[in-house]
Phi, psi and omega in degrees: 000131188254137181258138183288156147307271167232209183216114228238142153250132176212144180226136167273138182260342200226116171317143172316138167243144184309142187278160179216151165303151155216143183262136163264166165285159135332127158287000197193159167278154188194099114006125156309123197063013174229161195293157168287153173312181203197125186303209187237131187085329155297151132338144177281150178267116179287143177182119182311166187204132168183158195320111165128331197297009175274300180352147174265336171306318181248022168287160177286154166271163205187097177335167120011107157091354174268119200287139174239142200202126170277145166230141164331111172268092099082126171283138175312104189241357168269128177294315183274001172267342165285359177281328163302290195316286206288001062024296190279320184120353184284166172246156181197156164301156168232161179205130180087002200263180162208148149222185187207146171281116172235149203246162189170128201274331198214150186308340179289320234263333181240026185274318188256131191330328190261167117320320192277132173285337167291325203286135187252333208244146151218165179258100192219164204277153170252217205284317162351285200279340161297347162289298182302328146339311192299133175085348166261147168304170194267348149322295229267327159018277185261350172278311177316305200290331208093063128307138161275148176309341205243331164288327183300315203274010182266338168293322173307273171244026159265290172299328163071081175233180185286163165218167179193153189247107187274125207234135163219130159304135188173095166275346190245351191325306157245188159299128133318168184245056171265180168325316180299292183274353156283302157343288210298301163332281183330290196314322197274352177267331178263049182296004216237327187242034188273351179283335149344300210270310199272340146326343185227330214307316146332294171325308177331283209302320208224046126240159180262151196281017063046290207269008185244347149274321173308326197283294194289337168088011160205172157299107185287012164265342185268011161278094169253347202266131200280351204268322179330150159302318180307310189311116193273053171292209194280295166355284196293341168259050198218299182288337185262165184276010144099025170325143155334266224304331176275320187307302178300319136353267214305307178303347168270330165275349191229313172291339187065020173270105193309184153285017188223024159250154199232304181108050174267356171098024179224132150330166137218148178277192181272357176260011175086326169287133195304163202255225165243135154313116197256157172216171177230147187189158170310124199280171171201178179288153193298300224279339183253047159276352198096219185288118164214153223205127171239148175243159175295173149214102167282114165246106180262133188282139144321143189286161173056000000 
């Protein structure tokens, strides 16, 4: 699949003359991989971009006296022309998508939105955080989604897993991922513990996860061993007195919701700055997704 560079309105100005290449200018700079600048006073002008589009090879011909003008392109709303774009290194609006990072040692592990075959909730991005995405290394990636640094290098480089980025239609697929609408979600995937779960939600909502691992007296990242008590599936919260701090457990071990979700319906990186909207919906297989485009993503640790 071939992408046009860009898409020209043109009117004559001059009877036709033998044609020659014109590179047209930009209307604007436009960074590899970053959204355009917003003329002055103006609408953003949308328009794909991608590597070569400069090229004279790939200018249009066009006589003498003919004027040239962008007109506003239309968002990328196909999952495989945004996988070609996003390929090539271009940027484009996006409208109607959803995506998701999905992680993995082996070809089973990336058949479902999780590795864990268990895992019923997943988190996944709309059209937003797929723009923000275009153009970045596939580290800042993973910084963008809310990785932590101490998850990145364990995933990277202890597990050595794959990473690949799944692009699908779907505008409505899931909740924001705000207190509310995670709560609601949880309960209906957890009907046995939801009284548990709506029981804390106020809490949720008005402690911070600091003071709710100070409470518990350890890091619910370093319970990695499932037999643990501390460790919250469903069995050991099921089983508990359904505290703030066992409630935050469970969401942090069985929901994946990290120390960097707030619930605001956003990411935060690990320096505190928001992220992209993030949503929830159920996990399910990549292949009952519809129209869908999965891309490679090479993640390399940073020097130093």
């Amino acid at each position: 699949m071939s992408i046009r560079p860009s898409t020209l309105r043109i009117s004559v100005a001059a009877p036709a003359t033998p044609v020659v290449p014109v590179v047209p200018k930009p209307a604007h700079k436009l960074a590899k991989g970053r959204a355009p600048e917003l003329p002055k006073g103006g609408q953003p002008v949308h328009h794909y971009h991608s590597a070569g589009a400069q090229d004279v090879s790939a200018a249009p011909l066009v006589a003498p006296g003919v004027r040239l003008s962008r007109v506003p392109l239309p968002p990328v709303t196909d999952p495989h022309v945004f996988a070609e774009l996003f390929k090539s290194g271009g940027w484009a609006s996006v409208a109607g998508l959803c995506g998701r990072l999905l992680r993995g040692t082996d070809a089973k592990q990336f058949e479902t939105l999780s590795d864990d075959m268990t895992r019923r909730l997943v988190l996944v991005m709309g059209s937003e955080g797929l723009e923000k995405l275009m153009g970045k290394p596939g580290h800042e990636m993973l910084v963008e989604v809310g990785y932590t640094p101490e998850f990145i290098h364990h995933k990277v480089v202890d597990e050595r897993c794959q990473f690949k980025l799944v692009v699908f239609e779907g505008a409505t697929v899931g909740k924001q991922a705000t207190w509310a609408n995670i709560i609601e979600l949880a309960c209906q995937a957890y009907p046995s513990v939801q009284d548990k779960l709506r029981a804390q939600r106020e809490a949720l909502e008005a402690t911070a996860f600091a003071d709710i691992e100070q409470a518990a007296g350890y890091r619910f990242a370093s319970v990695t061993d499932t037999h643990d008590a501390r460790f919250m599936n469903l069995e050991h919260f099921s089983a508990s007195a359904g505290s703030l701090v066992d409630v935050r457990a469970f969401l942090f071990h069985s929901v994946y919701l990290t120390e960097l979700f707030t619930g605001d319906g956003f990411t935060r990186t690990d320096s505190g700055e928001r992220g992209v909207a993030e949503y929830m919906c159920p996990n399910t297989q990549v292949s009952g997704l519809g129209s869908y485009a999965i891309i490679d993503v090479d993640v390399k640790m940073p020097m130093g």
